[in-house]
C-alpha positions in Angstrom: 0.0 0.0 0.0 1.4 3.7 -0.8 0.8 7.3 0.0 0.4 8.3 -3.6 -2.2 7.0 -5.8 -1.4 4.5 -8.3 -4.1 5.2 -10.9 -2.2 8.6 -11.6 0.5 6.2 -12.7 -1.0 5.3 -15.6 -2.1 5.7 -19.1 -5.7 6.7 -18.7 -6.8 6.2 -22.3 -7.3 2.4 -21.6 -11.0 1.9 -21.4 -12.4 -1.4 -22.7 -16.4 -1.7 -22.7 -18.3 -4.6 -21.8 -19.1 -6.3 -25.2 -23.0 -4.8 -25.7 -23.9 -5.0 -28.9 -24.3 -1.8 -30.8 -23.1 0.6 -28.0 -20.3 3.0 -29.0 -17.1 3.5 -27.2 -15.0 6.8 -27.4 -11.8 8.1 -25.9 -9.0 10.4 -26.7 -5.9 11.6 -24.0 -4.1 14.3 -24.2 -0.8 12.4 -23.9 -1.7 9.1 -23.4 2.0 7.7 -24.1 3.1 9.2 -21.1 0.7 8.1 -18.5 -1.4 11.6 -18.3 -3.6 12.3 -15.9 -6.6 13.2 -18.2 -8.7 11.3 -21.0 -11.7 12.2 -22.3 -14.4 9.5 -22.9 -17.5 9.7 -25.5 -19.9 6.7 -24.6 -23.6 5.9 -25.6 -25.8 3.2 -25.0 -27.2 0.5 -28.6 -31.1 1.7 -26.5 -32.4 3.1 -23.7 -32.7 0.9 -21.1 -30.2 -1.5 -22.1 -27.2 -0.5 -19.9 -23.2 -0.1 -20.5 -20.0 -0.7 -18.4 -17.3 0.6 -19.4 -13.5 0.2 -17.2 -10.3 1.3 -17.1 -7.7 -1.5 -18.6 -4.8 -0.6 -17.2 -2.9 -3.4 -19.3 0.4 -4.6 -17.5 0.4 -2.8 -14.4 -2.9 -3.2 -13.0 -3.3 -2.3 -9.4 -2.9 -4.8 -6.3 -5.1 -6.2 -4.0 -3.5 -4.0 -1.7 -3.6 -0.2 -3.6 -5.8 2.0 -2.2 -7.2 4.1 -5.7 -8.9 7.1 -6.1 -10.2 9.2 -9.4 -12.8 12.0 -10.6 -15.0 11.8 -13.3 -16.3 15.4 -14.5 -19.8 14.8 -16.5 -19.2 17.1 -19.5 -22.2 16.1 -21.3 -25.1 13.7 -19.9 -27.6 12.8 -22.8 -30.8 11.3 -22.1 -30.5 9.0 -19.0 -27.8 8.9 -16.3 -24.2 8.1 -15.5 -23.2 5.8 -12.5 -19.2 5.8 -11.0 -17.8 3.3 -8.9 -15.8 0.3 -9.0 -16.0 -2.9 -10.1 -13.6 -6.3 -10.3 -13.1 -8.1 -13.5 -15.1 -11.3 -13.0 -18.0 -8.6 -12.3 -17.2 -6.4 -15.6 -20.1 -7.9 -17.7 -22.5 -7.0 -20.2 -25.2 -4.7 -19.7 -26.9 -5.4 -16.2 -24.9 -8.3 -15.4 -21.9 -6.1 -14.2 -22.1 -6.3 -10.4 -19.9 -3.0 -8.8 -20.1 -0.4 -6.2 -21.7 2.7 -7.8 -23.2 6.5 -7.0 -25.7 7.9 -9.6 -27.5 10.0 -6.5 -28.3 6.5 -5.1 -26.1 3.6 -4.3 -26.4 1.1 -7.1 -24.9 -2.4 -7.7 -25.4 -2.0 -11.3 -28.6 -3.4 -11.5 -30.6 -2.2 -8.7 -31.0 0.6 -5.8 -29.1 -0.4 -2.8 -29.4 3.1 -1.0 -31.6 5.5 -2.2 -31.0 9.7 -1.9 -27.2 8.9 -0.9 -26.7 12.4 -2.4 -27.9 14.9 -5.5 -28.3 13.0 -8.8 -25.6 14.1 -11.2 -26.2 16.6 -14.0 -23.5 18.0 -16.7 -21.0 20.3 -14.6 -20.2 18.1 -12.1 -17.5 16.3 -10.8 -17.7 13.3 -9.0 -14.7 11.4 -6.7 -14.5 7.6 -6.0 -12.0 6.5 -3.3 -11.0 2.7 -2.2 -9.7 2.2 0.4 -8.3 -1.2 1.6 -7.4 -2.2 5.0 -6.9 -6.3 5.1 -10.3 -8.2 3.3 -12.7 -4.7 4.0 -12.8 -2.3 1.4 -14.6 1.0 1.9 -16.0 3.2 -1.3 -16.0 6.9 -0.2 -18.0 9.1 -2.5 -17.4 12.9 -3.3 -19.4 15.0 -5.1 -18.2 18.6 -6.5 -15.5 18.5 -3.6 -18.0 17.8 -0.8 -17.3 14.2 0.9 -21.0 12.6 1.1 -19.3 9.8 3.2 -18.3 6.2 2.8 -21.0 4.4 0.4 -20.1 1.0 0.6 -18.1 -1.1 3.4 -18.1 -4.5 1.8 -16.1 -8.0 3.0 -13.4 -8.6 0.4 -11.2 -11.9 -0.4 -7.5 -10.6 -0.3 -7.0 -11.6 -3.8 -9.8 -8.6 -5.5 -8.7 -6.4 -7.9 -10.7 -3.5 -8.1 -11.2 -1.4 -11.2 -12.4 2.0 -12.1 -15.9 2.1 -13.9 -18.8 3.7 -15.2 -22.2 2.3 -15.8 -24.6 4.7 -18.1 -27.9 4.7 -19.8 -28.0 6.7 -22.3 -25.0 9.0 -24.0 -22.5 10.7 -22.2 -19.5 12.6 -22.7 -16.4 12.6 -19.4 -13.2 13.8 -18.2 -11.6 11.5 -16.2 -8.5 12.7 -14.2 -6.7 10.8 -11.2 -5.1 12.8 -8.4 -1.4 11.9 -7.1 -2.8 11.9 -3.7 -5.8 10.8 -1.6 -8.7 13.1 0.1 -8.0 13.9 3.3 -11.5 13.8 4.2 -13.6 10.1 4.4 -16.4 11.4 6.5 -20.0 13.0 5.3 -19.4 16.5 5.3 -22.6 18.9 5.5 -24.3 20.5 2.4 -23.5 24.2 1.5 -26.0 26.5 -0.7 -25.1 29.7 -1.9 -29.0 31.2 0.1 -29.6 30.9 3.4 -32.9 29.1 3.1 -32.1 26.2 0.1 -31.6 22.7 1.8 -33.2 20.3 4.8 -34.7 21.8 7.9 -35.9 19.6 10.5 -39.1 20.9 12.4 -37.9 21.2 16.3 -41.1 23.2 17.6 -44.6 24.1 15.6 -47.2 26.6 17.3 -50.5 27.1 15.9 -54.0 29.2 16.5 -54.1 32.8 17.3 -52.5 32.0 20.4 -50.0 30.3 19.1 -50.1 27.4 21.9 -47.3 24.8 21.1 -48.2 21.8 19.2 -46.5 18.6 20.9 -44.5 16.7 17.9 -44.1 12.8 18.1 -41.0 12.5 19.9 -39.6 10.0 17.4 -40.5 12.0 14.0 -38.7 13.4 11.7 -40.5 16.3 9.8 -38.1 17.5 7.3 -39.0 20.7 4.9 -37.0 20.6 2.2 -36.0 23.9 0.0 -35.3 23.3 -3.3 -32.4 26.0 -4.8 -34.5 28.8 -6.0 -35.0 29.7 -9.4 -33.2 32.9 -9.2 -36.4 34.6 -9.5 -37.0 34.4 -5.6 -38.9 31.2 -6.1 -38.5 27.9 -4.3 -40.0 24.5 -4.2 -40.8 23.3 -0.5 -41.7 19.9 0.2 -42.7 18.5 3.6 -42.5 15.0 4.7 -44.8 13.8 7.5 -46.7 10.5 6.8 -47.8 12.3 3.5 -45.8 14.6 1.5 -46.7 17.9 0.6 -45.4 19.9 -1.8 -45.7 23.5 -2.9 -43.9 26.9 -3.6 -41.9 29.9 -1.8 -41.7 32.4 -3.6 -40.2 35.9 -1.7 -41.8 39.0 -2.9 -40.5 41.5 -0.3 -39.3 42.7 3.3 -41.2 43.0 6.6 -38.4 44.4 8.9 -36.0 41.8 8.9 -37.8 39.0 7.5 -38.3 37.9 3.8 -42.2 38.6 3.3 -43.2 35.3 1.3 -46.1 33.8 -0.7 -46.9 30.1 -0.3 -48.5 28.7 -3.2 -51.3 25.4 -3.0 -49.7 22.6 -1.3 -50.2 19.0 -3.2 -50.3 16.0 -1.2 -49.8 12.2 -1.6 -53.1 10.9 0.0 -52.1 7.8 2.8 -53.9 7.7 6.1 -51.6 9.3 8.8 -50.9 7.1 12.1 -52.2 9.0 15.2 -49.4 10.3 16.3 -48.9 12.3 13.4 -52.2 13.2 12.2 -52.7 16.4 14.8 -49.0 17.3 12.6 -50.3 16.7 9.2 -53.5 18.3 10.0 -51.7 21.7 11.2 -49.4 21.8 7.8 -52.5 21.3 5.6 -54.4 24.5 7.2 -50.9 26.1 8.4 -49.1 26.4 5.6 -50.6 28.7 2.6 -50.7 31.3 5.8 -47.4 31.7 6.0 -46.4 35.1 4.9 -42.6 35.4 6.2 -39.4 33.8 7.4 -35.7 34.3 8.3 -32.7 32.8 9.3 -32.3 33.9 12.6 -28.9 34.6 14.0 -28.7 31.1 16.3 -29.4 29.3 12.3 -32.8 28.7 13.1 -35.5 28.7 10.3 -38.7 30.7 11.3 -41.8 30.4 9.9 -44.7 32.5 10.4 -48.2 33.0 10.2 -51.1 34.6 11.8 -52.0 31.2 13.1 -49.0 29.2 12.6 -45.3 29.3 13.2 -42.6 26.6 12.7 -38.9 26.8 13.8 -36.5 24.6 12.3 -32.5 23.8 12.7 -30.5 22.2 9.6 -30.4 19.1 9.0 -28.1 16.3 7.3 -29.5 13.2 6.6 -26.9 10.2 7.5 -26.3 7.0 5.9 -25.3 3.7 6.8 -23.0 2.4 4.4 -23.9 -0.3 1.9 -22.9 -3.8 2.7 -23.2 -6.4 0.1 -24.0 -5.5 -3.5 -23.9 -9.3 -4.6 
Protein backbone atom coordinates (compact mmCIF):
# COMPACT_ATOMS: atom_id res chain seq x y z
CA UNK A 1 0.00 0.00 0.00
CA UNK A 2 1.36 3.67 -0.80
CA UNK A 3 0.76 7.26 0.04
CA UNK A 4 0.38 8.26 -3.64
CA UNK A 5 -2.17 6.96 -5.77
CA UNK A 6 -1.43 4.48 -8.31
CA UNK A 7 -4.07 5.17 -10.86
CA UNK A 8 -2.15 8.65 -11.57
CA UNK A 9 0.47 6.19 -12.75
CA UNK A 10 -1.03 5.27 -15.57
CA UNK A 11 -2.14 5.71 -19.06
CA UNK A 12 -5.72 6.67 -18.73
CA UNK A 13 -6.78 6.23 -22.33
CA UNK A 14 -7.35 2.42 -21.65
CA UNK A 15 -10.96 1.88 -21.44
CA UNK A 16 -12.36 -1.40 -22.65
CA UNK A 17 -16.38 -1.69 -22.65
CA UNK A 18 -18.33 -4.60 -21.78
CA UNK A 19 -19.11 -6.28 -25.17
CA UNK A 20 -22.97 -4.84 -25.73
CA UNK A 21 -23.93 -4.96 -28.90
CA UNK A 22 -24.32 -1.77 -30.81
CA UNK A 23 -23.05 0.63 -28.03
CA UNK A 24 -20.30 2.97 -28.97
CA UNK A 25 -17.12 3.51 -27.19
CA UNK A 26 -15.01 6.78 -27.38
CA UNK A 27 -11.82 8.11 -25.92
CA UNK A 28 -8.99 10.36 -26.69
CA UNK A 29 -5.93 11.64 -23.98
CA UNK A 30 -4.13 14.35 -24.17
CA UNK A 31 -0.82 12.42 -23.88
CA UNK A 32 -1.69 9.12 -23.42
CA UNK A 33 1.96 7.66 -24.11
CA UNK A 34 3.15 9.19 -21.14
CA UNK A 35 0.66 8.14 -18.49
CA UNK A 36 -1.43 11.58 -18.28
CA UNK A 37 -3.64 12.32 -15.89
CA UNK A 38 -6.64 13.23 -18.25
CA UNK A 39 -8.70 11.28 -20.95
CA UNK A 40 -11.73 12.24 -22.30
CA UNK A 41 -14.43 9.52 -22.87
CA UNK A 42 -17.45 9.73 -25.48
CA UNK A 43 -19.90 6.69 -24.59
CA UNK A 44 -23.57 5.87 -25.59
CA UNK A 45 -25.81 3.17 -24.98
CA UNK A 46 -27.24 0.46 -28.57
CA UNK A 47 -31.06 1.74 -26.48
CA UNK A 48 -32.41 3.10 -23.70
CA UNK A 49 -32.74 0.92 -21.11
CA UNK A 50 -30.23 -1.49 -22.07
CA UNK A 51 -27.20 -0.46 -19.90
CA UNK A 52 -23.21 -0.15 -20.45
CA UNK A 53 -20.05 -0.75 -18.40
CA UNK A 54 -17.27 0.59 -19.39
CA UNK A 55 -13.48 0.23 -17.21
CA UNK A 56 -10.32 1.26 -17.08
CA UNK A 57 -7.69 -1.49 -18.64
CA UNK A 58 -4.75 -0.56 -17.20
CA UNK A 59 -2.87 -3.39 -19.30
CA UNK A 60 0.40 -4.64 -17.53
CA UNK A 61 0.36 -2.81 -14.38
CA UNK A 62 -2.92 -3.20 -12.96
CA UNK A 63 -3.33 -2.26 -9.35
CA UNK A 64 -2.92 -4.80 -6.32
CA UNK A 65 -5.13 -6.25 -3.96
CA UNK A 66 -3.52 -3.99 -1.67
CA UNK A 67 -3.55 -0.21 -3.58
CA UNK A 68 -5.80 2.04 -2.23
CA UNK A 69 -7.24 4.13 -5.66
CA UNK A 70 -8.93 7.15 -6.11
CA UNK A 71 -10.18 9.17 -9.41
CA UNK A 72 -12.83 12.03 -10.60
CA UNK A 73 -14.98 11.84 -13.29
CA UNK A 74 -16.26 15.42 -14.49
CA UNK A 75 -19.81 14.83 -16.46
CA UNK A 76 -19.23 17.12 -19.53
CA UNK A 77 -22.22 16.05 -21.33
CA UNK A 78 -25.12 13.75 -19.93
CA UNK A 79 -27.59 12.82 -22.76
CA UNK A 80 -30.83 11.34 -22.06
CA UNK A 81 -30.54 8.96 -19.05
CA UNK A 82 -27.80 8.92 -16.27
CA UNK A 83 -24.17 8.09 -15.54
CA UNK A 84 -23.21 5.82 -12.52
CA UNK A 85 -19.22 5.76 -11.04
CA UNK A 86 -17.76 3.34 -8.91
CA UNK A 87 -15.81 0.30 -8.98
CA UNK A 88 -15.98 -2.92 -10.11
CA UNK A 89 -13.59 -6.32 -10.30
CA UNK A 90 -13.14 -8.10 -13.54
CA UNK A 91 -15.11 -11.31 -12.98
CA UNK A 92 -17.96 -8.56 -12.33
CA UNK A 93 -17.21 -6.41 -15.60
CA UNK A 94 -20.07 -7.89 -17.71
CA UNK A 95 -22.53 -6.99 -20.19
CA UNK A 96 -25.21 -4.71 -19.65
CA UNK A 97 -26.92 -5.38 -16.23
CA UNK A 98 -24.89 -8.32 -15.36
CA UNK A 99 -21.85 -6.07 -14.25
CA UNK A 100 -22.11 -6.31 -10.37
CA UNK A 101 -19.87 -2.95 -8.80
CA UNK A 102 -20.12 -0.44 -6.16
CA UNK A 103 -21.70 2.66 -7.84
CA UNK A 104 -23.20 6.55 -7.02
CA UNK A 105 -25.66 7.86 -9.64
CA UNK A 106 -27.55 10.01 -6.51
CA UNK A 107 -28.34 6.52 -5.10
CA UNK A 108 -26.07 3.58 -4.31
CA UNK A 109 -26.42 1.07 -7.06
CA UNK A 110 -24.93 -2.35 -7.65
CA UNK A 111 -25.39 -2.00 -11.26
CA UNK A 112 -28.64 -3.40 -11.52
CA UNK A 113 -30.62 -2.17 -8.71
CA UNK A 114 -30.96 0.61 -5.85
CA UNK A 115 -29.08 -0.37 -2.79
CA UNK A 116 -29.39 3.06 -0.98
CA UNK A 117 -31.61 5.52 -2.21
CA UNK A 118 -31.03 9.72 -1.89
CA UNK A 119 -27.19 8.92 -0.93
CA UNK A 120 -26.74 12.39 -2.40
CA UNK A 121 -27.89 14.91 -5.50
CA UNK A 122 -28.28 12.96 -8.83
CA UNK A 123 -25.60 14.05 -11.22
CA UNK A 124 -26.24 16.57 -14.04
CA UNK A 125 -23.49 18.00 -16.67
CA UNK A 126 -21.01 20.26 -14.62
CA UNK A 127 -20.15 18.12 -12.13
CA UNK A 128 -17.48 16.32 -10.78
CA UNK A 129 -17.69 13.32 -9.03
CA UNK A 130 -14.74 11.41 -6.70
CA UNK A 131 -14.47 7.58 -6.02
CA UNK A 132 -12.00 6.53 -3.29
CA UNK A 133 -10.96 2.73 -2.21
CA UNK A 134 -9.66 2.23 0.43
CA UNK A 135 -8.29 -1.19 1.56
CA UNK A 136 -7.40 -2.24 4.95
CA UNK A 137 -6.85 -6.31 5.12
CA UNK A 138 -10.31 -8.22 3.30
CA UNK A 139 -12.75 -4.74 4.00
CA UNK A 140 -12.79 -2.33 1.38
CA UNK A 141 -14.60 1.05 1.85
CA UNK A 142 -16.04 3.22 -1.32
CA UNK A 143 -16.01 6.89 -0.16
CA UNK A 144 -17.97 9.12 -2.47
CA UNK A 145 -17.44 12.94 -3.31
CA UNK A 146 -19.41 15.00 -5.08
CA UNK A 147 -18.22 18.57 -6.47
CA UNK A 148 -15.48 18.51 -3.59
CA UNK A 149 -17.95 17.85 -0.81
CA UNK A 150 -17.26 14.20 0.94
CA UNK A 151 -21.04 12.64 1.06
CA UNK A 152 -19.27 9.79 3.17
CA UNK A 153 -18.27 6.18 2.83
CA UNK A 154 -21.00 4.44 0.38
CA UNK A 155 -20.10 1.02 0.65
CA UNK A 156 -18.12 -1.08 3.36
CA UNK A 157 -18.15 -4.53 1.77
CA UNK A 158 -16.13 -8.01 2.97
CA UNK A 159 -13.45 -8.59 0.43
CA UNK A 160 -11.23 -11.90 -0.39
CA UNK A 161 -7.47 -10.58 -0.30
CA UNK A 162 -7.02 -11.60 -3.80
CA UNK A 163 -9.76 -8.63 -5.52
CA UNK A 164 -8.67 -6.39 -7.87
CA UNK A 165 -10.70 -3.55 -8.15
CA UNK A 166 -11.20 -1.37 -11.16
CA UNK A 167 -12.38 2.01 -12.12
CA UNK A 168 -15.88 2.07 -13.92
CA UNK A 169 -18.83 3.74 -15.24
CA UNK A 170 -22.17 2.32 -15.76
CA UNK A 171 -24.60 4.67 -18.13
CA UNK A 172 -27.94 4.70 -19.80
CA UNK A 173 -28.00 6.71 -22.29
CA UNK A 174 -25.05 9.03 -23.96
CA UNK A 175 -22.45 10.70 -22.18
CA UNK A 176 -19.55 12.60 -22.65
CA UNK A 177 -16.42 12.61 -19.43
CA UNK A 178 -13.17 13.84 -18.21
CA UNK A 179 -11.62 11.48 -16.22
CA UNK A 180 -8.53 12.74 -14.25
CA UNK A 181 -6.69 10.81 -11.24
CA UNK A 182 -5.07 12.76 -8.43
CA UNK A 183 -1.43 11.89 -7.13
CA UNK A 184 -2.80 11.90 -3.75
CA UNK A 185 -5.83 10.84 -1.64
CA UNK A 186 -8.74 13.10 0.08
CA UNK A 187 -7.99 13.94 3.26
CA UNK A 188 -11.53 13.80 4.22
CA UNK A 189 -13.64 10.14 4.43
CA UNK A 190 -16.41 11.36 6.46
CA UNK A 191 -19.95 12.97 5.27
CA UNK A 192 -19.43 16.50 5.34
CA UNK A 193 -22.56 18.86 5.50
CA UNK A 194 -24.32 20.51 2.41
CA UNK A 195 -23.53 24.22 1.51
CA UNK A 196 -25.97 26.48 -0.68
CA UNK A 197 -25.14 29.67 -1.93
CA UNK A 198 -28.96 31.24 0.07
CA UNK A 199 -29.56 30.94 3.43
CA UNK A 200 -32.90 29.11 3.11
CA UNK A 201 -32.12 26.18 0.13
CA UNK A 202 -31.62 22.74 1.77
CA UNK A 203 -33.21 20.28 4.82
CA UNK A 204 -34.70 21.81 7.88
CA UNK A 205 -35.91 19.65 10.55
CA UNK A 206 -39.10 20.91 12.42
CA UNK A 207 -37.86 21.18 16.30
CA UNK A 208 -41.05 23.22 17.61
CA UNK A 209 -44.58 24.08 15.62
CA UNK A 210 -47.16 26.65 17.31
CA UNK A 211 -50.50 27.14 15.90
CA UNK A 212 -54.03 29.17 16.48
CA UNK A 213 -54.10 32.82 17.27
CA UNK A 214 -52.52 31.95 20.44
CA UNK A 215 -50.03 30.27 19.07
CA UNK A 216 -50.10 27.43 21.86
CA UNK A 217 -47.34 24.79 21.09
CA UNK A 218 -48.19 21.76 19.25
CA UNK A 219 -46.52 18.64 20.88
CA UNK A 220 -44.52 16.72 17.90
CA UNK A 221 -44.11 12.76 18.12
CA UNK A 222 -41.01 12.51 19.87
CA UNK A 223 -39.59 9.97 17.35
CA UNK A 224 -40.50 12.03 14.04
CA UNK A 225 -38.73 13.36 11.74
CA UNK A 226 -40.51 16.35 9.79
CA UNK A 227 -38.13 17.46 7.26
CA UNK A 228 -38.98 20.66 4.88
CA UNK A 229 -36.96 20.59 2.22
CA UNK A 230 -35.99 23.85 -0.04
CA UNK A 231 -35.31 23.31 -3.29
CA UNK A 232 -32.44 26.02 -4.85
CA UNK A 233 -34.53 28.80 -6.00
CA UNK A 234 -34.98 29.69 -9.43
CA UNK A 235 -33.22 32.89 -9.21
CA UNK A 236 -36.44 34.60 -9.54
CA UNK A 237 -36.97 34.35 -5.59
CA UNK A 238 -38.94 31.20 -6.13
CA UNK A 239 -38.49 27.90 -4.29
CA UNK A 240 -39.98 24.48 -4.24
CA UNK A 241 -40.80 23.30 -0.52
CA UNK A 242 -41.68 19.92 0.24
CA UNK A 243 -42.72 18.48 3.65
CA UNK A 244 -42.52 15.02 4.68
CA UNK A 245 -44.80 13.80 7.51
CA UNK A 246 -46.70 10.52 6.84
CA UNK A 247 -47.81 12.25 3.51
CA UNK A 248 -45.84 14.55 1.52
CA UNK A 249 -46.72 17.94 0.55
CA UNK A 250 -45.40 19.87 -1.81
CA UNK A 251 -45.66 23.50 -2.86
CA UNK A 252 -43.93 26.93 -3.63
CA UNK A 253 -41.91 29.93 -1.83
CA UNK A 254 -41.70 32.42 -3.63
CA UNK A 255 -40.20 35.93 -1.68
CA UNK A 256 -41.76 39.02 -2.89
CA UNK A 257 -40.49 41.51 -0.34
CA UNK A 258 -39.27 42.75 3.26
CA UNK A 259 -41.17 43.04 6.63
CA UNK A 260 -38.41 44.43 8.88
CA UNK A 261 -36.00 41.77 8.94
CA UNK A 262 -37.79 39.03 7.52
CA UNK A 263 -38.33 37.95 3.77
CA UNK A 264 -42.19 38.63 3.25
CA UNK A 265 -43.22 35.33 1.30
CA UNK A 266 -46.11 33.80 -0.66
CA UNK A 267 -46.94 30.05 -0.33
CA UNK A 268 -48.49 28.65 -3.17
CA UNK A 269 -51.34 25.41 -2.96
CA UNK A 270 -49.67 22.58 -1.34
CA UNK A 271 -50.21 19.00 -3.20
CA UNK A 272 -50.27 15.98 -1.18
CA UNK A 273 -49.75 12.18 -1.64
CA UNK A 274 -53.10 10.87 -0.01
CA UNK A 275 -52.14 7.78 2.83
CA UNK A 276 -53.92 7.67 6.14
CA UNK A 277 -51.61 9.35 8.84
CA UNK A 278 -50.93 7.09 12.06
CA UNK A 279 -52.23 8.96 15.21
CA UNK A 280 -49.36 10.30 16.33
CA UNK A 281 -48.85 12.28 13.40
CA UNK A 282 -52.18 13.15 12.18
CA UNK A 283 -52.74 16.42 14.79
CA UNK A 284 -49.05 17.35 12.57
CA UNK A 285 -50.26 16.72 9.23
CA UNK A 286 -53.51 18.30 9.98
CA UNK A 287 -51.66 21.65 11.24
CA UNK A 288 -49.37 21.81 7.78
CA UNK A 289 -52.51 21.32 5.62
CA UNK A 290 -54.44 24.54 7.23
CA UNK A 291 -50.88 26.10 8.38
CA UNK A 292 -49.05 26.43 5.59
CA UNK A 293 -50.59 28.72 2.60
CA UNK A 294 -50.68 31.27 5.75
CA UNK A 295 -47.39 31.69 5.98
CA UNK A 296 -46.37 35.14 4.88
CA UNK A 297 -42.56 35.43 6.18
CA UNK A 298 -39.39 33.76 7.36
CA UNK A 299 -35.72 34.30 8.31
CA UNK A 300 -32.67 32.79 9.29
CA UNK A 301 -32.31 33.87 12.64
CA UNK A 302 -28.88 34.59 14.01
CA UNK A 303 -28.74 31.10 16.30
CA UNK A 304 -29.35 29.32 12.34
CA UNK A 305 -32.81 28.68 13.11
CA UNK A 306 -35.51 28.69 10.31
CA UNK A 307 -38.67 30.75 11.28
CA UNK A 308 -41.78 30.41 9.90
CA UNK A 309 -44.66 32.53 10.43
CA UNK A 310 -48.21 33.04 10.25
CA UNK A 311 -51.07 34.63 11.77
CA UNK A 312 -51.97 31.21 13.13
CA UNK A 313 -48.95 29.17 12.58
CA UNK A 314 -45.33 29.25 13.17
CA UNK A 315 -42.60 26.61 12.74
CA UNK A 316 -38.93 26.83 13.80
CA UNK A 317 -36.52 24.60 12.28
CA UNK A 318 -32.50 23.83 12.68
CA UNK A 319 -30.54 22.25 9.58
CA UNK A 320 -30.43 19.07 9.02
CA UNK A 321 -28.06 16.33 7.31
CA UNK A 322 -29.50 13.17 6.59
CA UNK A 323 -26.88 10.24 7.53
CA UNK A 324 -26.28 7.04 5.87
CA UNK A 325 -25.27 3.70 6.78
CA UNK A 326 -22.99 2.43 4.40
CA UNK A 327 -23.90 -0.30 1.93
CA UNK A 328 -22.85 -3.75 2.72
CA UNK A 329 -23.16 -6.43 0.12
CA UNK A 330 -24.02 -5.46 -3.47
CA UNK A 331 -23.93 -9.26 -4.59
Amino acid sequence: MTSTNPLSALAPARWIGDGTDGATLLQASDDPDEGSSLSDITFSTAQRGTPYNVRLDPGYSPPTPTDNLYYNIRLDEVGSGNLAVGYVTGDNFLPGWKTRGMFYNGNLTNGSAGLRMGFGPFLKAGDTVGSYLIRDNNTVKVVFYLNGRCLGPGFVISASCTDVFYPCLHLDGMATVTYFTPKTFPSVVEREPATFDDPYSGDWLLKKATTGPELHELPLPEDAKIVLGFGNNDGSGTYRLSIKVANTLNTSVKIVGKMEAFDKIEVGPAMATRMMPPPDLEPVERFMEEGLETLYKMIVSGDGSLILTGPAAEMICERYEMSFDPVTSYA
